[in-house]
C-alpha positions as a Markdown table, in Angstrom:
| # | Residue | x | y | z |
|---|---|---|---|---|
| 1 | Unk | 11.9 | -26.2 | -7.5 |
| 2 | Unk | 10.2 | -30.0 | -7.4 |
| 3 | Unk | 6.9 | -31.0 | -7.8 |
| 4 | Unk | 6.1 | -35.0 | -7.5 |
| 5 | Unk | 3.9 | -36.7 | -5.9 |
| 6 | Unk | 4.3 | -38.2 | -2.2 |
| 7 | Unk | 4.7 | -41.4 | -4.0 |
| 8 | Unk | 7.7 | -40.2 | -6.1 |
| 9 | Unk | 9.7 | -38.6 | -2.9 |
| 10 | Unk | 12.2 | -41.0 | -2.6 |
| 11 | Unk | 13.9 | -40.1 | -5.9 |
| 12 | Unk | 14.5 | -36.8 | -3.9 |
| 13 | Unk | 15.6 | -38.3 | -0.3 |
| 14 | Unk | 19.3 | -37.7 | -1.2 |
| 15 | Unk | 19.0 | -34.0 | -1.8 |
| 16 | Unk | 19.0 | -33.1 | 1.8 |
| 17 | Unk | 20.2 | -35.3 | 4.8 |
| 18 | Unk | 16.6 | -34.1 | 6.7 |
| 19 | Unk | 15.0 | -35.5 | 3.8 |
| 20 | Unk | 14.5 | -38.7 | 4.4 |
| 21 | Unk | 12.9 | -38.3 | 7.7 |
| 22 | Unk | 10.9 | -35.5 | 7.0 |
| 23 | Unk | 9.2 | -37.3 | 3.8 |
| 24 | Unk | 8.8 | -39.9 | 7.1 |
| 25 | Unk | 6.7 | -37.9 | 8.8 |
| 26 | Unk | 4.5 | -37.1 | 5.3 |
| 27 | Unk | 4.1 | -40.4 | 4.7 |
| 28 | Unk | 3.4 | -42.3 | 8.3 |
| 29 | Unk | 1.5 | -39.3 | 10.1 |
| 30 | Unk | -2.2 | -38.7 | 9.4 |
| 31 | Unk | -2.5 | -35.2 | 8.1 |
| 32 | Unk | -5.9 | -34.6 | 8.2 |
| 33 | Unk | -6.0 | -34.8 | 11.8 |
| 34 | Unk | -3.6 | -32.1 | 12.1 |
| 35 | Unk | -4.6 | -28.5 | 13.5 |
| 36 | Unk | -4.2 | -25.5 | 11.8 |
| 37 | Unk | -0.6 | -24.4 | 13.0 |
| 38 | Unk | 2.7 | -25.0 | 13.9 |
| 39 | Unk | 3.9 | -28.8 | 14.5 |
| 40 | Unk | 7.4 | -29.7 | 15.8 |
| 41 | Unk | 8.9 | -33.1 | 14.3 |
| 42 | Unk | 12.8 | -32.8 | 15.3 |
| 43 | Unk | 13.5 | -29.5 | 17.3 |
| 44 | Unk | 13.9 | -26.3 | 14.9 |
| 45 | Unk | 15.6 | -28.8 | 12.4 |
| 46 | Unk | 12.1 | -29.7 | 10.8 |
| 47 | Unk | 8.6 | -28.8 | 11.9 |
| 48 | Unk | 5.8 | -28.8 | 9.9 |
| 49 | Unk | 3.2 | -25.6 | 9.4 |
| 50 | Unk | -0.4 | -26.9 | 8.4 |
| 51 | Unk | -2.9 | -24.5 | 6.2 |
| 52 | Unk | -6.9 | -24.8 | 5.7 |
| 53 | Unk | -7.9 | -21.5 | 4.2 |
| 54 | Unk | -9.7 | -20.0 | 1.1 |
| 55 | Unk | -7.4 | -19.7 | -1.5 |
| 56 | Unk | -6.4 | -16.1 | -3.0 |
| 57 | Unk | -6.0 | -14.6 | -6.6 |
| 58 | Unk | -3.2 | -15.1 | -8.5 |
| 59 | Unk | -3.3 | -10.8 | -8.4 |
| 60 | Unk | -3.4 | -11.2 | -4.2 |
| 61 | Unk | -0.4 | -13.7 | -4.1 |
| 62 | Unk | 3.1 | -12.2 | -3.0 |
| 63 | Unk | 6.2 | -14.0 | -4.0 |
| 64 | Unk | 8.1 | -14.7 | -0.9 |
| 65 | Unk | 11.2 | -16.6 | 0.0 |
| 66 | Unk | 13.3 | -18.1 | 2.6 |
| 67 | Unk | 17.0 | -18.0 | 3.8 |
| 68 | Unk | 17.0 | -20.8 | 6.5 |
| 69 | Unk | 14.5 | -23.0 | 5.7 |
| 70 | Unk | 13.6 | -25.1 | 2.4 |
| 71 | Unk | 10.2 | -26.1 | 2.1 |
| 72 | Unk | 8.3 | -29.4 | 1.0 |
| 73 | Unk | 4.6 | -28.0 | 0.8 |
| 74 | Unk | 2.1 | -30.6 | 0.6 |
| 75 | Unk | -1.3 | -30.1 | -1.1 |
| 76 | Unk | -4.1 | -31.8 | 1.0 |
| 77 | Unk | -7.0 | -31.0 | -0.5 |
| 78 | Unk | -8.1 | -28.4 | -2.8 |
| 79 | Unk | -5.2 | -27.4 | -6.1 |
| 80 | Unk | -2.8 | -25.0 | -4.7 |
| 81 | Unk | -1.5 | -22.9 | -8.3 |
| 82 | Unk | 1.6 | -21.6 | -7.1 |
| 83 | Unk | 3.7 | -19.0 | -8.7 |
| 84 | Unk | 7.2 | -19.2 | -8.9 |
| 85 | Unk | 10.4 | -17.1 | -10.1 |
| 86 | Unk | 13.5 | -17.3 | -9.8 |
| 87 | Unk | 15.0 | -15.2 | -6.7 |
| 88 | Unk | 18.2 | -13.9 | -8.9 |
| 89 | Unk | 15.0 | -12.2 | -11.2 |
| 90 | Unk | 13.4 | -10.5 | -8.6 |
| 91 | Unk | 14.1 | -7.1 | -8.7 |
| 92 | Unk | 11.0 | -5.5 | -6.8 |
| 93 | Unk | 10.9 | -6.3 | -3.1 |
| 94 | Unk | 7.9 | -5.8 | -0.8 |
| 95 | Unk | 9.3 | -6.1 | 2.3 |
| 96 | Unk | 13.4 | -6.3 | 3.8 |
| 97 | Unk | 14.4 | -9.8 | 4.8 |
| 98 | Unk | 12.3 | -10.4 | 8.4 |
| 99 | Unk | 14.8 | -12.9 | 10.1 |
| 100 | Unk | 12.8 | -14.1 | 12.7 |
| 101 | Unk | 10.3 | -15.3 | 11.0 |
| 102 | Unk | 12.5 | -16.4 | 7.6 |
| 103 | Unk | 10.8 | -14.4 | 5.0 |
| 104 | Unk | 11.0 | -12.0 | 2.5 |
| 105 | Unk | 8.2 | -10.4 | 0.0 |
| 106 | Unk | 8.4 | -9.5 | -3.6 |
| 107 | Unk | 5.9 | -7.2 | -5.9 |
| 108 | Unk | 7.3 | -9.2 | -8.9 |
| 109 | Unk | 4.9 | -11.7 | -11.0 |
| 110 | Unk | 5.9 | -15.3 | -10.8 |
| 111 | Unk | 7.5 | -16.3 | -14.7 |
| 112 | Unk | 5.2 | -19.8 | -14.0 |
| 113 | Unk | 2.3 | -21.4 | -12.3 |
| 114 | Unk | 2.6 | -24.9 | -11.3 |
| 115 | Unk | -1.0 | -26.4 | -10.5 |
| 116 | Unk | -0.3 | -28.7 | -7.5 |
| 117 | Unk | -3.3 | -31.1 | -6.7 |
| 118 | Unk | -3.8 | -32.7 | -3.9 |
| 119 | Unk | -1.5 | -35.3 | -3.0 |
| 120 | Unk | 1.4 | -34.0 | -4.9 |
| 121 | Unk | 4.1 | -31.6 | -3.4 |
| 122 | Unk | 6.1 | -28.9 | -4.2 |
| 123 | Unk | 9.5 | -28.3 | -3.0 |
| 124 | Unk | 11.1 | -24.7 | -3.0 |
| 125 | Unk | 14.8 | -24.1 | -2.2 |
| 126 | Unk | 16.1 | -20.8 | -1.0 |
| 127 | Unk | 16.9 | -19.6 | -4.8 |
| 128 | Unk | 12.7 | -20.3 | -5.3 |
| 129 | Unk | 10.8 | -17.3 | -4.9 |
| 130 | Unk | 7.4 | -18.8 | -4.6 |
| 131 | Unk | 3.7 | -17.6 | -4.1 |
| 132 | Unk | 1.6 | -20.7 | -2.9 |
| 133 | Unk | -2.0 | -20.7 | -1.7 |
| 134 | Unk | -3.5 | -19.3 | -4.6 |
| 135 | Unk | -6.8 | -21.5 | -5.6 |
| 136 | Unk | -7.8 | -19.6 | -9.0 |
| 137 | Unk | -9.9 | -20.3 | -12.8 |
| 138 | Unk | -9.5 | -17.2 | -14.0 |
| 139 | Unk | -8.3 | -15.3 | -11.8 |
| 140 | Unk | -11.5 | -15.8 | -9.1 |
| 141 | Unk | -11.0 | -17.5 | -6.1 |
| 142 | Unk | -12.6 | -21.1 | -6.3 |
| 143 | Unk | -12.1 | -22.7 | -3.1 |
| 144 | Unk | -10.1 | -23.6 | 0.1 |
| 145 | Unk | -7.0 | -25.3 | 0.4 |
| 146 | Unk | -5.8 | -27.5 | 2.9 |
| 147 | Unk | -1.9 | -28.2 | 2.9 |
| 148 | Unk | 0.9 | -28.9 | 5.3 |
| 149 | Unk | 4.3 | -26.9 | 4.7 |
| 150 | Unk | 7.0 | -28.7 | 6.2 |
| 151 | Unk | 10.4 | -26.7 | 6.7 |
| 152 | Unk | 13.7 | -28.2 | 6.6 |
| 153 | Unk | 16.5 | -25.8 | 8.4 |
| 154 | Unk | 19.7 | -25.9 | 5.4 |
């Protein structure tokens, strides 16, 4: 797991060979003018997912993770709190591996919370369980979150 700001993402562009170009896109393309949705930027190597809704509890969030696909999840605007844990310590799954969509559930609490604000990024590799859209203070909801999730194939 990474979190950096955009700025910073260089020091990571040699971690991946889609890297470069998919911190590219982040950088050159305006976000905000993005729909809700799915967004191609090189075939099923990397497309980007964009998200604008209220944020959940930390007790609603699901650890998930992914097989195929790394993500680089991007806060917009709003403070995504994300949980994370790693895979090898999640013993409790939710759900069997779904390969068409890439994902698999967990009922186990994340070990940490990493507040990401807006601006700053985290990166989660397929060893990452993760829980992201959570916008909490105390465990309340406080607001929506506006991100893109872009997903680079391994």
């Amino acid at each position: 797991m990474i979190l950096a700001t955009l700025a910073q993402a260089d020091r990571y562009a040699a971690l991946h060979p889609l890297f470069p170009h998919a911190f590219d896109f982040l950088r050159t393309t305006d976000l905000m003018a993005l729909a809700p949705g799915r967004h191609s930027i090189q075939d099923e190597q990397i497309f980007a997912i964009v998200e604008a809704c209220a944020g959940r509890t930390r007790a609603q969030a699901k650890l998930e993770c992914h097989r195929r696909y790394l993500d680089i999840q991007l806060v917009l605007e709003g403070i995504d709190e994300m949980g994370w844990k790693p895979l090898a310590e999640c013993v409790d799954p939710a759900t069997d591996y779904d390969a068409a969509r890439d994902i698999r559930f967990f009922n186990d609490t994340p070990s940490s919370w990493i507040a990401t604000p807006a601006g700053s990024f985290c990166v989660f590799f397929p060893d990452d369980a993760h829980a992201p859209l959570v916008s909490t203070l105390k465990g309340t909801s406080t607001g929506t979150i506006r991100k893109v999730v872009v997903k680079i194939a391994l």
